[in-house]
C-alpha positions in Angstrom: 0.0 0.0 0.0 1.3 3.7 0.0 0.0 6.7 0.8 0.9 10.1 -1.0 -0.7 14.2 -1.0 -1.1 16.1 -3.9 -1.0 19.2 -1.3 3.2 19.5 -1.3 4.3 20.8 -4.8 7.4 19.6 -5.9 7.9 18.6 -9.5 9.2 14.9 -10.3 9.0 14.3 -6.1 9.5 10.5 -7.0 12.2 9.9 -9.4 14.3 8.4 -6.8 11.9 5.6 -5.8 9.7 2.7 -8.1 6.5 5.2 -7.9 7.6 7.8 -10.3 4.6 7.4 -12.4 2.7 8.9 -9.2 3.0 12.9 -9.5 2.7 13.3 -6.1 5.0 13.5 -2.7 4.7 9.9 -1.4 3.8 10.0 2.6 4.1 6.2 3.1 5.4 3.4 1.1 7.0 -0.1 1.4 9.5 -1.3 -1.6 11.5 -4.5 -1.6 15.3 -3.9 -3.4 18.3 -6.5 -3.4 16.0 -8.5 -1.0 15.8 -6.0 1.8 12.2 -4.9 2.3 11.7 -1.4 3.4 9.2 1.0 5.1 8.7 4.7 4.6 6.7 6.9 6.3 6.8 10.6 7.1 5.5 11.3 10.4 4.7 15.1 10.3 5.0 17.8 7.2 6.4 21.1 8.3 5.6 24.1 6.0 8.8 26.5 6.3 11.3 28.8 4.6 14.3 27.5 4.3 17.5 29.7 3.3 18.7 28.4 -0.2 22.4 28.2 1.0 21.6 24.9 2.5 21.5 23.5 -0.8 24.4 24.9 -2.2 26.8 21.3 -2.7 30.3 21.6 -1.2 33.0 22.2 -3.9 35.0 18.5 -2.7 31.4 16.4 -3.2 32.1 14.4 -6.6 28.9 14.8 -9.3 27.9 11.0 -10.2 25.3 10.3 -12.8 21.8 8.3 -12.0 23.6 5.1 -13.0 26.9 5.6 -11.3 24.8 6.5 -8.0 22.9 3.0 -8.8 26.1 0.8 -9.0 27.1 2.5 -6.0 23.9 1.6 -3.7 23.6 -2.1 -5.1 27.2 -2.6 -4.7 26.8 -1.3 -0.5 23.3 -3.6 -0.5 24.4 -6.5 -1.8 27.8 -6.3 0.8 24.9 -6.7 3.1 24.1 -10.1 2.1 26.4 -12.5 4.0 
């Protein structure tokens, strides 16, 4: 099951997650990946302003593509499985 608000407007909220058809911000979900089964849930929403310097990615952080950040996460899941 998942739950999700059309009330929070941010565009492409899901592309990170196996719901990006859903244009909505997902509340709740559960997903299985490289046989770990996970839970999210957001337990409140705060509406506030948030200074835009906090986004603002530190000159030493290396850029990786979509893919590279992919191979990067299956290869820490699957050192995981014993």
């Amino acid at each position: 099951y998942l739950h999700y608000t059309d009330e929070i407007k941010i565009t492409d909220a899901n592309w990170s997650n196996p719901f990006r058809e859903i244009p909505y911000v997902m509340l709740e979900y559960s997903v299985k990946r490289n046989g770990i089964a996970m839970h999210f849930k957001a337990t409140k929403v705060i509406e506030e302003k948030i200074d835009d310097q906090i986004f603002k990615v530190p000159d030493e952080y290396e850029e990786l593509s979509y893919n590279q950040m992919e191979n990067e996460l299956n290869n820490i899941f699957e050192s995981f499985n014993y």
